[in-house]
Residue, then its C-alpha position, 0 to 999 in steps of 0.5 A: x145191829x151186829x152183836x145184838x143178843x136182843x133179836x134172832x135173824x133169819x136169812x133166806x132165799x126169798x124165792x123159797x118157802x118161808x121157815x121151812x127145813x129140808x132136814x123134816x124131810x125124809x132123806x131121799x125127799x131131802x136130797x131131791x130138794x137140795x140137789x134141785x135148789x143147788x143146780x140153779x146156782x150159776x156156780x154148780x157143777x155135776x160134779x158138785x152136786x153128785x156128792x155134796x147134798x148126800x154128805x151135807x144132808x148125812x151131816x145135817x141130820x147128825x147134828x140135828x139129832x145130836x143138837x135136839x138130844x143136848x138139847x133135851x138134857x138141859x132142859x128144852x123142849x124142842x116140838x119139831x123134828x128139825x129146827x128153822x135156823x136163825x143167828x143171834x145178832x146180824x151177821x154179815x156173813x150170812x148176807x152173803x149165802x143168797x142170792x136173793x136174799x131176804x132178812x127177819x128179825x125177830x126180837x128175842x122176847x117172842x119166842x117161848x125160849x124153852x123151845x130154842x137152843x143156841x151153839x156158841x158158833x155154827x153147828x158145823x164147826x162147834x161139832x167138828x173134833x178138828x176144830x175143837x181148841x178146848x175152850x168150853x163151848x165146844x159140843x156144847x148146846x145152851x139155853x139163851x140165858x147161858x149163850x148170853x153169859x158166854x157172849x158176856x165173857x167171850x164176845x162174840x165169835x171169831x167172824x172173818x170177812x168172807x162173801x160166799x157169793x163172790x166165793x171170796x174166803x179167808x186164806x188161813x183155813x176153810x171158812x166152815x173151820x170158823x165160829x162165824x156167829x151164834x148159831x139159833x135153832x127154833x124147834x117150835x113154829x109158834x112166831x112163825x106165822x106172824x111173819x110169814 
């Protein structure tokens, strides 16, 4: 259900392994990996693919790093090095980002919520100074009782249609400009197994 704050999903490529995170990866290990998974899009240029996973992953990794310490000093207990990243509520959107998609959905109730922190939109724009319009969520980090206050107040976040499959986008701004969904980070791999 869209607007769910009682469930995480989880979206994935079904041909890859479950619940795994490039970003736990040593960089160069890291960026093998990414760069191997994107030539086998139909889509991938040389071009692309001699600068995006370098610059995706250095960002990746910032924020991570920056995610996990916010994280920390609110309180949570993050026991991984990277998080497996989820969204609170199903979001179309993510529908779009694989081919072969797959779809968990994890009631919220399972996860010991001392090791899952949450951005009021994805990472990558609630960290972005450009992005930033001064509302309080920005370069903030929460707990799920707090992202659930936020949505209560707030609503979800802005979320255009877009299908990055079709590479259908909005035409106002780039689509990683936008909140799109609240962003989950599960940094504990205690639910995982009973749905591997």
């Amino acid at each position: 259900m869209m607007n769910d704050t009682g469930y995480l999903y989880h979206y994935y490529d079904k041909k890859k392994p479950l619940f795994n995170s490039v970003t736990s990866l040593p960089f160069e290990e890291a960026e093998a990996v990414l760069r191997a998974s994107l030539a086998e899009s139909p889509d991938a240029t040389q071009e692309f693919l001699d600068w995006f996973p370098k610059w995706h992953l250095n960002r990746r990794y910032e924020l991570e790093k920056t995610v996990r310490e916010k994280f920390v000093a609110i309180g949570g207990w993050p026991v991984n090095s990277a998080p497996i990243y989820f969204s609170l509520g199903a979001n179309k959107g993510l529908e779009t980002w694989y081919y072969n998609l797959g779809i968990i959905k994890i009631p919220v109730s399972e996860f010991d919520l001392s090791s899952v922190s949450f951005t009021y939109g994805d990472s990558f724009a609630v960290f972005n100074p450009s992005c930033n319009t001064g509302e309080e969520w920005w370069e903030q980090v929460y707990m799920y009782d707090d992202i659930v206050k936020l949505v209560d107040k707030y609503g979800f976040p802005e979320d255009p249609e877009y299908n990055s499959i079709e590479m259908i986008f909005p035409k106002d701004k780039p689509i990683n400009q936008y909140l799109k969904y609240i962003e989950a980070h599960v940094w504990s791999d205690d639910v995982f197994d009973k749905y591997r």
